[in-house]
Backbone as CSV, one residue per row, in Angstrom:
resi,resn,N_x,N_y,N_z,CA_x,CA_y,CA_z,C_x,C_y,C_z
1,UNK,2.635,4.704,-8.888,3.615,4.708,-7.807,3.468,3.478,-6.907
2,UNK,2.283,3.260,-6.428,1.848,2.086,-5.739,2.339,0.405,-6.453
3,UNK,2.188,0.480,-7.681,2.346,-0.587,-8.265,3.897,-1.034,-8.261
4,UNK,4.766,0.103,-8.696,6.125,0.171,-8.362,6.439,0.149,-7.260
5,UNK,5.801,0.422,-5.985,6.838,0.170,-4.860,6.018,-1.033,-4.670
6,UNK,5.162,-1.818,-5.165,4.894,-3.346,-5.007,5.701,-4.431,-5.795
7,UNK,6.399,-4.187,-6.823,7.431,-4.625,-8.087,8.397,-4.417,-7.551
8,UNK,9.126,-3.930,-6.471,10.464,-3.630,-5.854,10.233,-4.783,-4.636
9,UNK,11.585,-6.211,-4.795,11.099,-7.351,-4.014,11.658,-7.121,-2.908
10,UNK,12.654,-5.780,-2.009,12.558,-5.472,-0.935,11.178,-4.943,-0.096
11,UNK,9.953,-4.381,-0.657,9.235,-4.007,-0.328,8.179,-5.556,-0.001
12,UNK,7.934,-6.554,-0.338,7.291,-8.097,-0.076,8.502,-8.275,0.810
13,UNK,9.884,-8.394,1.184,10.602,-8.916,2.247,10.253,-8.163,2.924
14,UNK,10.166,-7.044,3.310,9.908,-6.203,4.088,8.238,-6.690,4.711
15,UNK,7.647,-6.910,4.216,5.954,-6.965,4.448,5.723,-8.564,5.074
16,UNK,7.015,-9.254,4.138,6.960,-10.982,5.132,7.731,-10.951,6.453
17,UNK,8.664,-9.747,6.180,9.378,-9.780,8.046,8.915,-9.137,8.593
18,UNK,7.690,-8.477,8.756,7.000,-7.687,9.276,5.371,-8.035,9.484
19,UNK,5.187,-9.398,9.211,3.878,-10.082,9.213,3.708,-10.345,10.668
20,UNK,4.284,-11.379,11.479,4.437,-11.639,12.463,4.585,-11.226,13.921
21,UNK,5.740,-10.505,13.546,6.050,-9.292,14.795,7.033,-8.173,14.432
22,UNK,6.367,-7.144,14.994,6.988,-5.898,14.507,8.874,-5.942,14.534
23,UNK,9.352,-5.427,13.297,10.726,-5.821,13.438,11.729,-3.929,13.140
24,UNK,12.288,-3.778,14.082,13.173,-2.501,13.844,14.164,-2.261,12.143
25,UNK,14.471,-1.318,12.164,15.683,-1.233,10.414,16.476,-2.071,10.830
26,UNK,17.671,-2.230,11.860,18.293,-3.057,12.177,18.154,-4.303,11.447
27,UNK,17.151,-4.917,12.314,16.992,-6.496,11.926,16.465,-6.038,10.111
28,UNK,15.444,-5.385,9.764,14.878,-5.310,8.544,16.098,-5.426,7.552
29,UNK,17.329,-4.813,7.441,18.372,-4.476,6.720,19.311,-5.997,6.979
30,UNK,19.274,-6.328,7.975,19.883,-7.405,8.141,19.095,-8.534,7.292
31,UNK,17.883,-8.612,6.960,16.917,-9.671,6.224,16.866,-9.422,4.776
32,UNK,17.074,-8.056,4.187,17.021,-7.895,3.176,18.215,-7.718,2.741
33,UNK,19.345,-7.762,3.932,20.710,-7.508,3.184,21.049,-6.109,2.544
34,UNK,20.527,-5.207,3.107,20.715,-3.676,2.257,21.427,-3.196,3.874
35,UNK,21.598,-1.462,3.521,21.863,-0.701,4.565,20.682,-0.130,5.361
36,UNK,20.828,0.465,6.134,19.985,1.132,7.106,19.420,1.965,6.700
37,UNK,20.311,2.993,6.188,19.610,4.134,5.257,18.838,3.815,3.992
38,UNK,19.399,2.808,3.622,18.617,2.413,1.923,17.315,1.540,2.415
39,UNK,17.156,0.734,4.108,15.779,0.397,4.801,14.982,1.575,5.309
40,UNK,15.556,2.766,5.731,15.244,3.736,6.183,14.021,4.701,5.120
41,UNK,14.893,4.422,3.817,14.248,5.485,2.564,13.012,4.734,2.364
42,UNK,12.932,3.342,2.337,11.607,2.299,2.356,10.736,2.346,2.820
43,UNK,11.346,1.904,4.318,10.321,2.264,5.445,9.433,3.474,5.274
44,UNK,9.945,4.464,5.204,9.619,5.620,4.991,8.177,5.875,3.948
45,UNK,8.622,5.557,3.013,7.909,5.139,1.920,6.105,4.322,1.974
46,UNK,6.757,2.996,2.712,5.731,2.253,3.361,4.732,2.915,3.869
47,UNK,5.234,3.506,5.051,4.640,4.003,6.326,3.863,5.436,5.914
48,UNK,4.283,5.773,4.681,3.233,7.244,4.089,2.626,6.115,3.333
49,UNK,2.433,5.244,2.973,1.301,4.456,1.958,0.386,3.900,2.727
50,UNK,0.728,3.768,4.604,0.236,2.903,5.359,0.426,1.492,5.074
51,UNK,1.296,1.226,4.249,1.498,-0.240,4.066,1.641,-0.870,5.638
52,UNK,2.853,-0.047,6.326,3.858,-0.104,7.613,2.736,0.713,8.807
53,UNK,2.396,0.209,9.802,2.735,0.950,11.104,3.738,0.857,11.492
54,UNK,3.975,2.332,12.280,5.274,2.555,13.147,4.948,2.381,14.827
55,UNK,5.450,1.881,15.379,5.762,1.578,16.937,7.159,1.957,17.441
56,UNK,6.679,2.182,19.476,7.976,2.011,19.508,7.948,0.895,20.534
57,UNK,9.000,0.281,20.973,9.753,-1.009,22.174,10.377,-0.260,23.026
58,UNK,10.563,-0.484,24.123,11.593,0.021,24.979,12.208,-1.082,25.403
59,UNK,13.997,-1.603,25.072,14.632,-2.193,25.407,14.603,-3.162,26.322
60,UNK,15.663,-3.979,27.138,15.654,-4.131,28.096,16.848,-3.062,29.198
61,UNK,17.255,-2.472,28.096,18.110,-1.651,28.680,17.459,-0.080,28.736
62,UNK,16.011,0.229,28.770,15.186,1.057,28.814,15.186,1.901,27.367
63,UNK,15.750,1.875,26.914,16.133,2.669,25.844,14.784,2.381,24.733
64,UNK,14.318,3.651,23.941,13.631,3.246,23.093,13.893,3.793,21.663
65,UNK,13.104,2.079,20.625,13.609,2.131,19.109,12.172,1.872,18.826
66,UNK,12.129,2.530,17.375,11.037,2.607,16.865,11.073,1.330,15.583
67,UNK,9.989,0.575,15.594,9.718,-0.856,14.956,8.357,-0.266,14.647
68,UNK,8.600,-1.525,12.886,7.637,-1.233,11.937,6.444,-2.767,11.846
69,UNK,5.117,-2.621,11.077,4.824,-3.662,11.528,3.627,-3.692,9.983
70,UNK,3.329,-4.797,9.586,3.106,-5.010,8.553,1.652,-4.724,8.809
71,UNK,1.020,-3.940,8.340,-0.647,-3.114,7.650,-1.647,-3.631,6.849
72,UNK,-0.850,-4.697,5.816,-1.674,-5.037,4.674,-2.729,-6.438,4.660
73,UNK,-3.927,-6.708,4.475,-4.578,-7.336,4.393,-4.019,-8.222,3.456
74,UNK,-4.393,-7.923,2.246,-4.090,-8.492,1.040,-4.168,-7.365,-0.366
75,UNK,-3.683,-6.993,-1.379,-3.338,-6.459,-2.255,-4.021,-7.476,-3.757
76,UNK,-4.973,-6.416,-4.820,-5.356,-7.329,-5.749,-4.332,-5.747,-7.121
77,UNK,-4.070,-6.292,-7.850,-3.560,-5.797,-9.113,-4.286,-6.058,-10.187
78,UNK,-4.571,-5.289,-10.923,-5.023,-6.048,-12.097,-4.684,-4.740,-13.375
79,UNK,-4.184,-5.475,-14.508,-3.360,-4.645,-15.601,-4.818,-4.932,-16.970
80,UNK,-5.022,-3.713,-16.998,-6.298,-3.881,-18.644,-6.440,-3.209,-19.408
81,UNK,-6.022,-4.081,-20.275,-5.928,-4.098,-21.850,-7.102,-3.068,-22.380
82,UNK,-7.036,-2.276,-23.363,-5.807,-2.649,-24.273,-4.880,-1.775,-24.139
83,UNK,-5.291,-0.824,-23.119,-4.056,0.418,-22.551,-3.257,-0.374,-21.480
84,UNK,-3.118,-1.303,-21.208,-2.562,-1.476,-19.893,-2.682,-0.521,-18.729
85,UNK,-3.859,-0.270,-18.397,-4.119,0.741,-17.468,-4.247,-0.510,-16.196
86,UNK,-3.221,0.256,-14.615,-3.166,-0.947,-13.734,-3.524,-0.150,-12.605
87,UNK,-4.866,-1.208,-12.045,-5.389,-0.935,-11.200,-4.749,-1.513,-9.386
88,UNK,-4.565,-1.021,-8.568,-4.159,-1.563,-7.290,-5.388,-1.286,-6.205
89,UNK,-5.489,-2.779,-5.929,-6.429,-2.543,-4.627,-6.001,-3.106,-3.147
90,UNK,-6.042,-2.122,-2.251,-5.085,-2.516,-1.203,-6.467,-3.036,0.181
91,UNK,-6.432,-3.810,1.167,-7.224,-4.053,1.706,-5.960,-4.413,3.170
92,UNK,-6.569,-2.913,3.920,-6.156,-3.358,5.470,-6.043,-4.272,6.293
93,UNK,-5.010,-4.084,7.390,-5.690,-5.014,8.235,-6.263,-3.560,9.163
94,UNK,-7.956,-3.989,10.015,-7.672,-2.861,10.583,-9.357,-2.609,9.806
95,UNK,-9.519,-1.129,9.754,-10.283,-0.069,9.453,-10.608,0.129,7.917
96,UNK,-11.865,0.272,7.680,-12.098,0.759,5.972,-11.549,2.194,5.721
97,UNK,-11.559,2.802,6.798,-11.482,4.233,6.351,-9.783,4.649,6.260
98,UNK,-8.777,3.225,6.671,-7.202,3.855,5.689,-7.539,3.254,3.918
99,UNK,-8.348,2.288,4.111,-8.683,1.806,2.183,-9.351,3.161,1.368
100,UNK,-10.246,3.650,2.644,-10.888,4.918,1.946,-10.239,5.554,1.534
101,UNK,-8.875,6.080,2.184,-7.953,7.508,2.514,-7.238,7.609,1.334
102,UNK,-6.576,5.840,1.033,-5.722,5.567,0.317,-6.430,5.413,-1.147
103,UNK,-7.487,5.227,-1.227,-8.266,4.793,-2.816,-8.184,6.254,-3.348
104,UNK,-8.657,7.482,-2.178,-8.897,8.776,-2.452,-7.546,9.469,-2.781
105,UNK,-6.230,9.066,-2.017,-5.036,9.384,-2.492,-4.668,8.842,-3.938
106,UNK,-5.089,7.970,-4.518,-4.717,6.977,-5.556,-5.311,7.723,-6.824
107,UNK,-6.609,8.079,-6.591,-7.653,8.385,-7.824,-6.904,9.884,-7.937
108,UNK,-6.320,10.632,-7.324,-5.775,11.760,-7.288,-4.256,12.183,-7.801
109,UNK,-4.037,10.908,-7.869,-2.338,10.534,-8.598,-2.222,10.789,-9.906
């Protein structure tokens, strides 16, 4: 599952507009050119993998929206032969114990 939502190249746009500073669906959908709802089902996605933290902003018009913000250290893959069995290793930014959470979610898949 992990490997596939890393092979889907909205999910890397998503993780490069979200490197910098946390960015709302709005703008996210506007960068990847999709809808809100089809950034929405992503996000979503992300943010149970911990790829994404979620935040919120409060406007300047007080109002508050919730913005996502990129999680990932760096990501190693590796595919081995002669089963093609593919391994994903995800490395936070942050804490060992979401790499823990997530290795323990993974081996359980």
């Amino acid at each position: 599952e992990l490997f596939e939502l890393f092979s889907a190249p909205r999910t890397l746009t998503i993780l490069h507009a979200t490197e910098e500073e946390p960015q709302s669906v709005g703008q996210l959908a506007e960068t990847c050119g999709a809808s809100e709802p089809t950034i929405y089902r992503q996000v979503n996605e992300m943010v149970g993998r911990d790829l994404l933290e979620e935040g919120t902003e409060i406007g300047t018009d007080g109002h508050h929206y919730t913005v996502y913000e990129n999680n990932v250290d760096h990501v190693d893959i590796r595919i081995e032969p002669p089963h093609d069995d593919v391994h994903v290793e995800l490395n936070y930014k942050g804490t060992n114990d979401q790499f823990k959470r997530l290795w323990e979610d993974m081996s359980h898949d």
